[in-house]
N, CA, C and O atoms as a GROMACS GRO file, in nm:
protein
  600
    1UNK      N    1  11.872  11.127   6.125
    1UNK     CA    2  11.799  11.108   6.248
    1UNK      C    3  11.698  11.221   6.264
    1UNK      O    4  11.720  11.337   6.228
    2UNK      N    5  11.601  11.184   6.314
    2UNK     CA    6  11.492  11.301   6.342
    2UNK      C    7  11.545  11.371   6.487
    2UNK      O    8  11.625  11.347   6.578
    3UNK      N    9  11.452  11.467   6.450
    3UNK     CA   10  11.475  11.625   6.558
    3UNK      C   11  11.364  11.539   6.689
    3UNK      O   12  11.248  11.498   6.684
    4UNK      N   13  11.459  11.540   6.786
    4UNK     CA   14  11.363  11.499   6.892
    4UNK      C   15  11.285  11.653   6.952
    4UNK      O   16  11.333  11.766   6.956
    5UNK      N   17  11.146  11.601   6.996
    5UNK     CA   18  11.027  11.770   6.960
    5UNK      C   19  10.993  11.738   7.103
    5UNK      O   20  10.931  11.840   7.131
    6UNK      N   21  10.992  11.663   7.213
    6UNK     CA   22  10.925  11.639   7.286
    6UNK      C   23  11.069  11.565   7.436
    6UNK      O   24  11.047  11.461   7.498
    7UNK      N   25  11.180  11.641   7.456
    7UNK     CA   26  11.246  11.605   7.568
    7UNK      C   27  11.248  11.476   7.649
    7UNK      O   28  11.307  11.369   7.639
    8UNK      N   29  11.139  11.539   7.755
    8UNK     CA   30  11.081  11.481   7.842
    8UNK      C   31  11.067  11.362   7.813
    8UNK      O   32  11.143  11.279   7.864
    9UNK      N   33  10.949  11.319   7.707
    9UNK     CA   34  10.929  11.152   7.677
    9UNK      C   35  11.031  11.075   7.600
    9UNK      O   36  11.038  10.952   7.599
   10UNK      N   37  11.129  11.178   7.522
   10UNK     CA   38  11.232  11.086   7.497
   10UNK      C   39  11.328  11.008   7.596
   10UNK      O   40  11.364  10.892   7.579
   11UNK      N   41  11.373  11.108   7.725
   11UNK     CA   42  11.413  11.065   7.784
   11UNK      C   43  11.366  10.928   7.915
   11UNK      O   44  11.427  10.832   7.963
   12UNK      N   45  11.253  10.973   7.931
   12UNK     CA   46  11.177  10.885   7.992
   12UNK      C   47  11.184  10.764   7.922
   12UNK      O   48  11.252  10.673   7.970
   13UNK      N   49  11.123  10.748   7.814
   13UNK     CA   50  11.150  10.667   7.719
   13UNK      C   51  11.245  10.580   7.683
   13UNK      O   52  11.211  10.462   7.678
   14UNK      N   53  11.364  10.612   7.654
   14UNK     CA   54  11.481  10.571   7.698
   14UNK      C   55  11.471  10.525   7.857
   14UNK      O   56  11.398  10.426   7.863
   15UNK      N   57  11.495  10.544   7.921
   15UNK     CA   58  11.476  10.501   8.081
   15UNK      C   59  11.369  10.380   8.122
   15UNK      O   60  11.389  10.299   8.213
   16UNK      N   61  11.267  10.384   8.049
   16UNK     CA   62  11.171  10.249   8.030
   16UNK      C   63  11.236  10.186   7.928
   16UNK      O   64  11.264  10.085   7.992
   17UNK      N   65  11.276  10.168   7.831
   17UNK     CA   66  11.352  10.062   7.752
   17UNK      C   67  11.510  10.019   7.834
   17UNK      O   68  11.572   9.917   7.804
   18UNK      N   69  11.557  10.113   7.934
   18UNK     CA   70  11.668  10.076   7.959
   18UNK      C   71  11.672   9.956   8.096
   18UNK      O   72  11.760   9.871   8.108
   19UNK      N   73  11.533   9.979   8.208
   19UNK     CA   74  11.527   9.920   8.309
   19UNK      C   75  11.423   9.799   8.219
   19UNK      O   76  11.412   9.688   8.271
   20UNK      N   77  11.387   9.812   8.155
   20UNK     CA   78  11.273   9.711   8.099
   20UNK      C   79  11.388   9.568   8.041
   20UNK      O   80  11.367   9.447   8.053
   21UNK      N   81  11.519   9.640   7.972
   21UNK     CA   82  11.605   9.544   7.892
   21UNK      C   83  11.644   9.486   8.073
   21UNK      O   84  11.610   9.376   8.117
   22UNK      N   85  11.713   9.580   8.142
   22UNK     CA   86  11.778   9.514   8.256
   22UNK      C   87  11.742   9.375   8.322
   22UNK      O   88  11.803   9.275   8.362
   23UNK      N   89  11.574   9.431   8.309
   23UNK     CA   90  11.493   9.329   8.396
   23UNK      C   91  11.524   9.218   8.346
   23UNK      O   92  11.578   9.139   8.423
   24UNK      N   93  11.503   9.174   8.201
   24UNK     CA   94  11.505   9.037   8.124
   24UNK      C   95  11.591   9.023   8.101
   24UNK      O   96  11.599   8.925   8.026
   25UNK      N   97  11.683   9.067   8.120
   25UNK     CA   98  11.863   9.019   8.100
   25UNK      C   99  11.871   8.972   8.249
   25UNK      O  100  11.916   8.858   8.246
   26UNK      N  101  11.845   9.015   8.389
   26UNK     CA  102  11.859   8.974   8.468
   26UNK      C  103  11.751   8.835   8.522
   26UNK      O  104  11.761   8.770   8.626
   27UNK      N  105  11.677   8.825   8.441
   27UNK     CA  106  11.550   8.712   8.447
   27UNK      C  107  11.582   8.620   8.385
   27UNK      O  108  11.514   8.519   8.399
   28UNK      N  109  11.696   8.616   8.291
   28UNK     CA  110  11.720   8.481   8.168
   28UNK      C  111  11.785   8.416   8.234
   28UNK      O  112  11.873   8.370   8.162
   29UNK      N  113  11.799   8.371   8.368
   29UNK     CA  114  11.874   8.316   8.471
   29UNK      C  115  11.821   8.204   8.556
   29UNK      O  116  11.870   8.110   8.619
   30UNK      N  117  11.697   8.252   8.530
   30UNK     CA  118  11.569   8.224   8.579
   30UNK      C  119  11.446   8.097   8.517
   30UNK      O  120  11.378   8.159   8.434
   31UNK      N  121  11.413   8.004   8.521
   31UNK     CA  122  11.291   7.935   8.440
   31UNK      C  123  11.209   8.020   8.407
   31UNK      O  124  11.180   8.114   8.480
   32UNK      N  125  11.157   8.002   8.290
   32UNK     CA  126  11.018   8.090   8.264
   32UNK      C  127  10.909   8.047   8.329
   32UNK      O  128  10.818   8.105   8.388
   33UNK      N  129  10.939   7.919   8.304
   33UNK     CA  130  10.788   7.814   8.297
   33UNK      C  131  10.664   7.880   8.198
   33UNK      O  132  10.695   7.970   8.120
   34UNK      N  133  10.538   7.838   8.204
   34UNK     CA  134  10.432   7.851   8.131
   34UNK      C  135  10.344   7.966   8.163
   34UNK      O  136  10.383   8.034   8.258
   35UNK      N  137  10.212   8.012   8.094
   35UNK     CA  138  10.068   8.075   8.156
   35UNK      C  139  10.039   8.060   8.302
   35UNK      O  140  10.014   8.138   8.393
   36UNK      N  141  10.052   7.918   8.289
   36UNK     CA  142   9.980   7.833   8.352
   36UNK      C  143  10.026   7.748   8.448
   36UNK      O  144   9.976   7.657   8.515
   37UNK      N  145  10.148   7.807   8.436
   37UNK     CA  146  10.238   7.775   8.580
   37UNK      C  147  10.381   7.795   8.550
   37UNK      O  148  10.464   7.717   8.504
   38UNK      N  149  10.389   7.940   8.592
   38UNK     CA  150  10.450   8.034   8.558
   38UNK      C  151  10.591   8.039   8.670
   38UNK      O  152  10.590   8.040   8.793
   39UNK      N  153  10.693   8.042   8.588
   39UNK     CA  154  10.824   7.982   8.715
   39UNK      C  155  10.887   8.140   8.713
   39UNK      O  156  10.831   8.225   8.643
   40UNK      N  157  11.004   8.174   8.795
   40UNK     CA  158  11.063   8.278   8.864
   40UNK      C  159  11.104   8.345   8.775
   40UNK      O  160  11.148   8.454   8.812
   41UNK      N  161  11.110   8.322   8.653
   41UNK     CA  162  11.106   8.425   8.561
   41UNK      C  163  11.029   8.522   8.455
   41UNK      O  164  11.058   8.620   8.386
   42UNK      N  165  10.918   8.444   8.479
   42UNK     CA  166  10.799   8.483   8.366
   42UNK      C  167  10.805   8.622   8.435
   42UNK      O  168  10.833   8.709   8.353
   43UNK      N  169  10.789   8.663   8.541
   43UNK     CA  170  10.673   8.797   8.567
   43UNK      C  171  10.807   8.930   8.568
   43UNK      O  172  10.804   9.053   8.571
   44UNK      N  173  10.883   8.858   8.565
   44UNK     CA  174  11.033   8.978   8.531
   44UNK      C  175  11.046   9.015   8.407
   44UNK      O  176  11.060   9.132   8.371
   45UNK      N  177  11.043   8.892   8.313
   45UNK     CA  178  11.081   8.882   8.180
   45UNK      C  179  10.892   8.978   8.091
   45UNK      O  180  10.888   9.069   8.007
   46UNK      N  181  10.785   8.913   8.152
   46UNK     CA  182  10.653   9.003   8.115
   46UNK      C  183  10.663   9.157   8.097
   46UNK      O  184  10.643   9.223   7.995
   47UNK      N  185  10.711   9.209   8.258
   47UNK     CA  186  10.743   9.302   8.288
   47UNK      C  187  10.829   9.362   8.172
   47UNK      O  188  10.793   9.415   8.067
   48UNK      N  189  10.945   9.340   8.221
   48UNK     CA  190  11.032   9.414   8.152
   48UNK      C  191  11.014   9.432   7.976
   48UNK      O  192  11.056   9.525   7.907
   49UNK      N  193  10.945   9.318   7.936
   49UNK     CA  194  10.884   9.384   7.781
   49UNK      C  195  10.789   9.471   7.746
   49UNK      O  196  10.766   9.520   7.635
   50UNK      N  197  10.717   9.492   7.880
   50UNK     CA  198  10.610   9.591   7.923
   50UNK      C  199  10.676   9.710   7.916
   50UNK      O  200  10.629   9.794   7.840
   51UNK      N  201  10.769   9.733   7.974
   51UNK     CA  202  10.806   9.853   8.010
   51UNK      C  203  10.889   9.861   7.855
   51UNK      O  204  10.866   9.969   7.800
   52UNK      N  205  10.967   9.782   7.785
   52UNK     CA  206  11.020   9.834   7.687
   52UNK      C  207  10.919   9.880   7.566
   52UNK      O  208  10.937   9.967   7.481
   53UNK      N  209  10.803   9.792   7.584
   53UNK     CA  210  10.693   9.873   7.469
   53UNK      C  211  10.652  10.006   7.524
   53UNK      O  212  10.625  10.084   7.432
   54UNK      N  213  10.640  10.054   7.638
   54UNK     CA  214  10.603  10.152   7.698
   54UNK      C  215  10.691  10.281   7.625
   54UNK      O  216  10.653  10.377   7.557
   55UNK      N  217  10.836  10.234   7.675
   55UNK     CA  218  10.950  10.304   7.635
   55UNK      C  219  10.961  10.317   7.450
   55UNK      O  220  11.021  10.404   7.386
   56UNK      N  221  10.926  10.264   7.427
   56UNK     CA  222  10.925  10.262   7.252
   56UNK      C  223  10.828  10.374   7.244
   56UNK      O  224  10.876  10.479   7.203
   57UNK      N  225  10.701  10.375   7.274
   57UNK     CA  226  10.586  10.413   7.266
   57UNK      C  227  10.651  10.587   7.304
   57UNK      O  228  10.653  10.679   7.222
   58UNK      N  229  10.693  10.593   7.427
   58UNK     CA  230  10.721  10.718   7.495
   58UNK      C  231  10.830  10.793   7.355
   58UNK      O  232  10.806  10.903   7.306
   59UNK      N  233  10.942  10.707   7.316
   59UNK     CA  234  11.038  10.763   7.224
   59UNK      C  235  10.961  10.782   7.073
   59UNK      O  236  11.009  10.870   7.001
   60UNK      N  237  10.867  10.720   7.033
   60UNK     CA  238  10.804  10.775   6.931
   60UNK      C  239  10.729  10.872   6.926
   60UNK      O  240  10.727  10.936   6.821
   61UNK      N  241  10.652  10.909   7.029
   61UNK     CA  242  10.598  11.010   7.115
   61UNK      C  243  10.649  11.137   7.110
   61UNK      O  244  10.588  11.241   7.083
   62UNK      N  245  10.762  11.121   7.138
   62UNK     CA  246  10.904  11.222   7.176
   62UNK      C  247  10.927  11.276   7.036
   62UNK      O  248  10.919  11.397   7.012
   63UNK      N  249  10.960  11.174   6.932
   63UNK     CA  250  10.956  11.253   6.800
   63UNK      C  251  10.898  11.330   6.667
   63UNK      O  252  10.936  11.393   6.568
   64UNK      N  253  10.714  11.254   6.770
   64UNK     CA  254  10.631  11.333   6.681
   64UNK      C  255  10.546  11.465   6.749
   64UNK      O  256  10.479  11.543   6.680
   65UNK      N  257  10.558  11.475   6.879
   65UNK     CA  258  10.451  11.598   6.942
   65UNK      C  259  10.561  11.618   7.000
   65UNK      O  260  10.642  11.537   7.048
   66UNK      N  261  10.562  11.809   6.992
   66UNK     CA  262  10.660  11.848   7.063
   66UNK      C  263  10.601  11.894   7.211
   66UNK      O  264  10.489  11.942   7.229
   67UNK      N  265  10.687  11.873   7.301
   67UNK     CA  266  10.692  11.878   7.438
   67UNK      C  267  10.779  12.016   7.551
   67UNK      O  268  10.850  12.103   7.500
   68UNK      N  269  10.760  12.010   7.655
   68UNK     CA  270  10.820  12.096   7.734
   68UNK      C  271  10.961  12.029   7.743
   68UNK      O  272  10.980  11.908   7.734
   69UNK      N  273  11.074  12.142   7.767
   69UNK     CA  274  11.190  12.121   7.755
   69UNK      C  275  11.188  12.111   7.917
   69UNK      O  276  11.113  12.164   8.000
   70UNK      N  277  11.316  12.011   7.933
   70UNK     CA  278  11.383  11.963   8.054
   70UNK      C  279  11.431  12.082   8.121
   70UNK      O  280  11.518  12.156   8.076
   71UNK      N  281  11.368  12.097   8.234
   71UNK     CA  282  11.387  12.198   8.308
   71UNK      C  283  11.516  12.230   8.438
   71UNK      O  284  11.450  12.226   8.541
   72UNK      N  285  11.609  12.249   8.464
   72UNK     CA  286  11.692  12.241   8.533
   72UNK      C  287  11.632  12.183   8.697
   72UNK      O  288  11.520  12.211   8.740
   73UNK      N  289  11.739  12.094   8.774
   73UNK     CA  290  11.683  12.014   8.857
   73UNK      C  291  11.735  12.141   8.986
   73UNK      O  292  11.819  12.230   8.995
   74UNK      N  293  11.622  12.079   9.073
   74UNK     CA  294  11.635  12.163   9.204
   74UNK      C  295  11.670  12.021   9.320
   74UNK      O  296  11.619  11.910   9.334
   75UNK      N  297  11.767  12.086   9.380
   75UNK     CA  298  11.780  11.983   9.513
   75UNK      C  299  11.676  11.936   9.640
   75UNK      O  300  11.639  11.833   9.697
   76UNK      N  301  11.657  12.074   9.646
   76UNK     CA  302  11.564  12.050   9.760
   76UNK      C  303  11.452  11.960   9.765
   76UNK      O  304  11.428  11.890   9.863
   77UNK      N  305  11.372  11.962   9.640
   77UNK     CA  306  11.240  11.866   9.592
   77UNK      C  307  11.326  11.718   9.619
   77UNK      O  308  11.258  11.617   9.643
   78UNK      N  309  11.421  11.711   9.617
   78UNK     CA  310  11.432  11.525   9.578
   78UNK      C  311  11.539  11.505   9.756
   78UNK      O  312  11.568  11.394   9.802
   79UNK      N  313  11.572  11.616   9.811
   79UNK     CA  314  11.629  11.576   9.901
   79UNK      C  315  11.539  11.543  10.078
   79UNK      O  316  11.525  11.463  10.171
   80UNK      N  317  11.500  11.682  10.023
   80UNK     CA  318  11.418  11.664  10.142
   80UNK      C  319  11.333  11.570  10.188
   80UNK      O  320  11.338  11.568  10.311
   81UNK      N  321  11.246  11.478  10.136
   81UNK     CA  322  11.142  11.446  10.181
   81UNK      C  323  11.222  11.281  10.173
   81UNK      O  324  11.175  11.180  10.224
   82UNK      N  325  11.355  11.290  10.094
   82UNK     CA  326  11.416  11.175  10.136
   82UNK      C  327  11.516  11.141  10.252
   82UNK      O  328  11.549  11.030  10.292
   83UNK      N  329  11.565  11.294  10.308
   83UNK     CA  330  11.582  11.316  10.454
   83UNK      C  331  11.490  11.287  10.565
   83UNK      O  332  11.540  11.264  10.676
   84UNK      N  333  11.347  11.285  10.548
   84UNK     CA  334  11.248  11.311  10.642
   84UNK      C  335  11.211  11.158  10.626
   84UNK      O  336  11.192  11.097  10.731
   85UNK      N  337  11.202  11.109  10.539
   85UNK     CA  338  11.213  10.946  10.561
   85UNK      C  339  11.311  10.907  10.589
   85UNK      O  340  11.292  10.792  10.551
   86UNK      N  341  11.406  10.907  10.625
   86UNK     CA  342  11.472  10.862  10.685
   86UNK      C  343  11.535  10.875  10.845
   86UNK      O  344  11.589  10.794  10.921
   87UNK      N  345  11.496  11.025  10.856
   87UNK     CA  346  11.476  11.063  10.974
   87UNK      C  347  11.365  10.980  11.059
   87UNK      O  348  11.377  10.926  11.169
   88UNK      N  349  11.217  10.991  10.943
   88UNK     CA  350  11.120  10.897  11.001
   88UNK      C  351  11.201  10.731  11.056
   88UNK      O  352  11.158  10.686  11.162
   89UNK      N  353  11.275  10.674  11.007
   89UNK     CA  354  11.278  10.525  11.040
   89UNK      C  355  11.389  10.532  11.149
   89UNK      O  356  11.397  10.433  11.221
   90UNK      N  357  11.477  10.635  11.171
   90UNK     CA  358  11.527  10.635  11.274
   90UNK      C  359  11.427  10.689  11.436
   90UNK      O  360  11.430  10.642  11.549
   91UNK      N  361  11.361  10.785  11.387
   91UNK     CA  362  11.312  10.808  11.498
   91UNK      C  363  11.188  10.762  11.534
   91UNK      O  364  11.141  10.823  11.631
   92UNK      N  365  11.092  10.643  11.472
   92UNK     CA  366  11.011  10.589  11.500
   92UNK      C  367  11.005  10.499  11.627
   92UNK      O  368  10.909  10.485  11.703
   93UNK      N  369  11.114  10.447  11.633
   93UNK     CA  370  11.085  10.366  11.750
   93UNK      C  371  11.095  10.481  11.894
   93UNK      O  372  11.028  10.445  11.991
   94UNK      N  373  11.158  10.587  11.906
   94UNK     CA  374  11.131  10.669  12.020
   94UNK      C  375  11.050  10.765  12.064
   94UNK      O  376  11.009  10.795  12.176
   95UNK      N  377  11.027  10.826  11.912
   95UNK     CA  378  10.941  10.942  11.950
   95UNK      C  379  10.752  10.831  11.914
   95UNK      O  380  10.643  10.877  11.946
   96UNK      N  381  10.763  10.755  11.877
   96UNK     CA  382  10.687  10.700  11.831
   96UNK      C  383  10.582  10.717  11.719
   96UNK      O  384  10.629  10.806  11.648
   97UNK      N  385  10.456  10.676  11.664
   97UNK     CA  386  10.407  10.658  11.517
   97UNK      C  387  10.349  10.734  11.510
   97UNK      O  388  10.331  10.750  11.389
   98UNK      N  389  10.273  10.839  11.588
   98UNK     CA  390  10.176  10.924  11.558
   98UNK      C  391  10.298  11.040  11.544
   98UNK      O  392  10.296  11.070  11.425
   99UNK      N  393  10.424  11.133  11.627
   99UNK     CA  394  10.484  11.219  11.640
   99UNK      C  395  10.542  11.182  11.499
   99UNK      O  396  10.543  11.264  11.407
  100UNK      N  397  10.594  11.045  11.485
  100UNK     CA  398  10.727  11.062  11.384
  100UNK      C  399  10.627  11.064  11.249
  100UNK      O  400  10.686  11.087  11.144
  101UNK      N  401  10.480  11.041  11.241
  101UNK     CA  402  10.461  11.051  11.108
  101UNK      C  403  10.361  11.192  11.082
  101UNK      O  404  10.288  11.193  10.983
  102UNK      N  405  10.362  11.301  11.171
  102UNK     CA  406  10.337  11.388  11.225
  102UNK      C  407  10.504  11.463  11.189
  102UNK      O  408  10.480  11.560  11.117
  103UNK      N  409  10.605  11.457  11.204
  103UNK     CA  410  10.710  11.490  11.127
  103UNK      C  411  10.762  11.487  10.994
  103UNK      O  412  10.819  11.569  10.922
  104UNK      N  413  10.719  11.340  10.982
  104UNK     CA  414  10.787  11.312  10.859
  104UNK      C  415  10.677  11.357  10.741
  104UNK      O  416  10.731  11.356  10.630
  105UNK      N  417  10.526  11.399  10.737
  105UNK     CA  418  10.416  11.468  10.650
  105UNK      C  419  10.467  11.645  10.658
  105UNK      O  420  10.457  11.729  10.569
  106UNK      N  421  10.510  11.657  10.772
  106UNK     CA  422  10.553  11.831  10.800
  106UNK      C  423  10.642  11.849  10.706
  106UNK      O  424  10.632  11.930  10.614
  107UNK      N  425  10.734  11.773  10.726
  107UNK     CA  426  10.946  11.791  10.693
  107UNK      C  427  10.874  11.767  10.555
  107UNK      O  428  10.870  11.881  10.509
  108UNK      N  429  10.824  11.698  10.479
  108UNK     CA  430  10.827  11.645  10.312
  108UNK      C  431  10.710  11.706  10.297
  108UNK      O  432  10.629  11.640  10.233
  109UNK      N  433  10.667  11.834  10.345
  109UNK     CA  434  10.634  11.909  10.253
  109UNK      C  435  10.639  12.035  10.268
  109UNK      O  436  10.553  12.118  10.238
  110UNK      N  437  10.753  12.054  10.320
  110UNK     CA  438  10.838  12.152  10.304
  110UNK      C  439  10.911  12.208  10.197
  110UNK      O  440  10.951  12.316  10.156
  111UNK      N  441  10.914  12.057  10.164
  111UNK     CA  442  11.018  12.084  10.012
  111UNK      C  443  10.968  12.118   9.901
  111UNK      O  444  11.033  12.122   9.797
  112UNK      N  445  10.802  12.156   9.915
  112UNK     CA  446  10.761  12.224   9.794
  112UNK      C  447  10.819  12.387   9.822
  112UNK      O  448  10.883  12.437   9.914
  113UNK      N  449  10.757  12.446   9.682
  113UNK     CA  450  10.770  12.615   9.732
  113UNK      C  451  10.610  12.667   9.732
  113UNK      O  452  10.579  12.786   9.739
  114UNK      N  453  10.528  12.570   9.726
  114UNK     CA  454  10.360  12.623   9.788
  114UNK      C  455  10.350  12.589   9.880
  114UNK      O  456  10.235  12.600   9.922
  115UNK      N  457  10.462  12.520   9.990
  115UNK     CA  458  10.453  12.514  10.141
  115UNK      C  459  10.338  12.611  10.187
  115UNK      O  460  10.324  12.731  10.167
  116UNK      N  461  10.265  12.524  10.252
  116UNK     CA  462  10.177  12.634  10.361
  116UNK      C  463  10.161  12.550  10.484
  116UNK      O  464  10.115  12.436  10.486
  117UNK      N  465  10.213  12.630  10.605
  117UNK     CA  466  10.185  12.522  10.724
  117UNK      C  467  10.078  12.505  10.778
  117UNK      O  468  10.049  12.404  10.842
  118UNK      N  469  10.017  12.584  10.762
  118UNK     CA  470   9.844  12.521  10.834
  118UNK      C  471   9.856  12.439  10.757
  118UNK      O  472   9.930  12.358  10.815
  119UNK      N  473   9.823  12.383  10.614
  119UNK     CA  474   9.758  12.333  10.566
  119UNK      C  475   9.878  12.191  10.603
  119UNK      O  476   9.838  12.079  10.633
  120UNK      N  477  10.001  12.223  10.594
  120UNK     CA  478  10.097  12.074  10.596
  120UNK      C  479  10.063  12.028  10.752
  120UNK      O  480  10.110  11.922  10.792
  121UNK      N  481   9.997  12.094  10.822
  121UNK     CA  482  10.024  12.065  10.973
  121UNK      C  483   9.858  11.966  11.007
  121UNK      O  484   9.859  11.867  11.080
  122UNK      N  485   9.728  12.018  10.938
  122UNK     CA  486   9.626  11.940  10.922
  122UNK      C  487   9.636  11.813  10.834
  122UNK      O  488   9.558  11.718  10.851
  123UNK      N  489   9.742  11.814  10.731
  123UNK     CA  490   9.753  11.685  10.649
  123UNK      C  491   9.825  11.600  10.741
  123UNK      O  492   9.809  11.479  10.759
  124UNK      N  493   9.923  11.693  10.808
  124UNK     CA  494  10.037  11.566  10.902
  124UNK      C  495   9.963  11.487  11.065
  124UNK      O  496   9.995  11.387  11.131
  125UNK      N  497   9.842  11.604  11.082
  125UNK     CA  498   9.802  11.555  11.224
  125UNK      C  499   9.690  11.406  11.154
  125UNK      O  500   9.677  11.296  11.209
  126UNK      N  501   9.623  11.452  11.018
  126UNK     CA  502   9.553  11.348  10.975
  126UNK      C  503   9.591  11.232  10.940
  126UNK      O  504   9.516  11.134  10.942
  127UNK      N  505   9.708  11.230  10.906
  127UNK     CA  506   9.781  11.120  10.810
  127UNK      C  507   9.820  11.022  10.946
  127UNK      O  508   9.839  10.901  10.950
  128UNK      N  509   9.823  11.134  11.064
  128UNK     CA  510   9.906  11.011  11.207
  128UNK      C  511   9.821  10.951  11.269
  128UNK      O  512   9.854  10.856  11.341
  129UNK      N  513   9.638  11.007  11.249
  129UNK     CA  514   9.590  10.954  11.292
  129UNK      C  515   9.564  10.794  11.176
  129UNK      O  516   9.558  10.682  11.226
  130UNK      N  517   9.556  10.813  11.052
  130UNK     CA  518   9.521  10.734  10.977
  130UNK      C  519   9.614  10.596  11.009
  130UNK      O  520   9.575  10.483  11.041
  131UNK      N  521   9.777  10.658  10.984
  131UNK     CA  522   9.847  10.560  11.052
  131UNK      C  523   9.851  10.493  11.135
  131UNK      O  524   9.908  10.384  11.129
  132UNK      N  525   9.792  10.536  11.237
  132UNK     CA  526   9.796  10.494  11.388
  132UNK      C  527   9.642  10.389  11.382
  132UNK      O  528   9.646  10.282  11.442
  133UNK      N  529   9.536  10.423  11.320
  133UNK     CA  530   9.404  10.278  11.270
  133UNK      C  531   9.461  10.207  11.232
  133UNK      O  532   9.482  10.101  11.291
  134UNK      N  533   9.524  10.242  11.082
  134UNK     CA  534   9.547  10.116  10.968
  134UNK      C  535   9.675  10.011  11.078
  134UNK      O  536   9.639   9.899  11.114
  135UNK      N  537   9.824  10.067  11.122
  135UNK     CA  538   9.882  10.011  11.144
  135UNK      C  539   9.897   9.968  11.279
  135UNK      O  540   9.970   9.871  11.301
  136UNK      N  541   9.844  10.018  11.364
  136UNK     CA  542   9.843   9.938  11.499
  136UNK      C  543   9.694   9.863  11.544
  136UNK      O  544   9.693   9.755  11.604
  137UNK      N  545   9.598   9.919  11.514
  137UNK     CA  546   9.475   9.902  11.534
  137UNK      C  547   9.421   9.801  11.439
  137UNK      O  548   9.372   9.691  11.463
  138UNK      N  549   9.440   9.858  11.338
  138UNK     CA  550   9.372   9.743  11.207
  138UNK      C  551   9.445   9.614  11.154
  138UNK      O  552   9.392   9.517  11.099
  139UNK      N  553   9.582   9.635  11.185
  139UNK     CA  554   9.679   9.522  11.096
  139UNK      C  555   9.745   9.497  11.223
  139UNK      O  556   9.843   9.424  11.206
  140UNK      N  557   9.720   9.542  11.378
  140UNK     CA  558   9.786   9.462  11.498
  140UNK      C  559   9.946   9.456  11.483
  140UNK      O  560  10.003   9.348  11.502
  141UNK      N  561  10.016   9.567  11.451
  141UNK     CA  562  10.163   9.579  11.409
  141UNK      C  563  10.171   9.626  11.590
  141UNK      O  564  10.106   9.673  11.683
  142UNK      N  565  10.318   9.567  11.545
  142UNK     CA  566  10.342   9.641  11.750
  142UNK      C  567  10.439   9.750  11.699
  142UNK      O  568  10.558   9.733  11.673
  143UNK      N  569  10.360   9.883  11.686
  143UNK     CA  570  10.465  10.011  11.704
  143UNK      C  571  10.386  10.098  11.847
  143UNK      O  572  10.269  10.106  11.885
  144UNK      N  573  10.484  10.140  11.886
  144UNK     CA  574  10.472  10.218  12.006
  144UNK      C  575  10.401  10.363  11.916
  144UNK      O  576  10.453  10.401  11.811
  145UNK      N  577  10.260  10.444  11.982
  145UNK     CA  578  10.180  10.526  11.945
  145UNK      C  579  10.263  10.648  11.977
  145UNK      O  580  10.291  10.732  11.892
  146UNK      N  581  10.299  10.655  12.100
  146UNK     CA  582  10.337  10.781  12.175
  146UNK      C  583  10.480  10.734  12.202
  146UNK      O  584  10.513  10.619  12.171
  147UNK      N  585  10.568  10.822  12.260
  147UNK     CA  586  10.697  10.780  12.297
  147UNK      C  587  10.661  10.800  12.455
  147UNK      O  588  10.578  10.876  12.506
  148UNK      N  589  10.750  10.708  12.516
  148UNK     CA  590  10.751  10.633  12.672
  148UNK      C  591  10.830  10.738  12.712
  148UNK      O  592  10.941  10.776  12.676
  149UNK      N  593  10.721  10.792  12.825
  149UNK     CA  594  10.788  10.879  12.930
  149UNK      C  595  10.819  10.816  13.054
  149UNK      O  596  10.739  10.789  13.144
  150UNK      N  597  10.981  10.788  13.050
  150UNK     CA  598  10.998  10.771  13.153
  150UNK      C  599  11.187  10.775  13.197
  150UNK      O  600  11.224  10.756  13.313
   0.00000   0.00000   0.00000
């Protein structure tokens, strides 16, 4: 067996051949149908060979250019900003869309270590206004802007 030189894309690699097989094992359940009229399984079964050439591609990759070694995982990067979404969907309906997404841009990016709060606090006031066009204004969603004082 060859010396894997490149970590990272082997493993990745592996990981696209592994969800790529899933997909079409879970799609053979399914009609294919045609091109040209294409039944509930074609775009699973497409997919997932997509991703396994991908994954081939990534593991050959892996054994000819060597790469940065897998670096030990940190919690905070993968927890936080999946706390703060979730915090976001609980507290959206009270504090409402501009505050809670005004939180939830603050809290998730925190979890870097180039945190800087001016700068997370101008991305989070921008991002609520953006939210607050696209989703109440532009696409007529009924979320409450502000939370109801009363």
């Amino acid at each position: 067996m060859r010396h894997i030189r490149g970590p990272k894309d082997f493993y990745a690699g592996v990981l696209f051949v592994a969800i790529g097989a899933a997909a079409i094992l879970l799609a053979l359940k399914y009609p294919m149908g045609t091109a040209a009229r294409m039944g509930p399984g074609y775009f699973p079964r497409a997919l997932g060979g997509l991703l396994i050439i991908l994954g081939l591609l990534s593991l050959a990759r892996s054994l000819r250019l060597a790469g940065e070694p897998i670096v030990r995982w940190r919690l905070r990067p993968l927890i936080v900003p999946l706390a703060s979404v979730v915090v976001f969907g609980l507290i959206v309906q009270y504090a409402g869309l501009a505050l809670s997404t005004v939180f939830l841009v603050f809290a998730a990016s925190a979890a870097s270590d180039e945190f800087r709060p001016k700068e997370a606090a101008i991305a989070a006031v921008l991002m609520a206004v953006l939210c607050v066009a696209v989703f109440v204004y532009a696409l007529n969603i009924q979320l409450t802007v502000w939370p109801a004082l009363s």
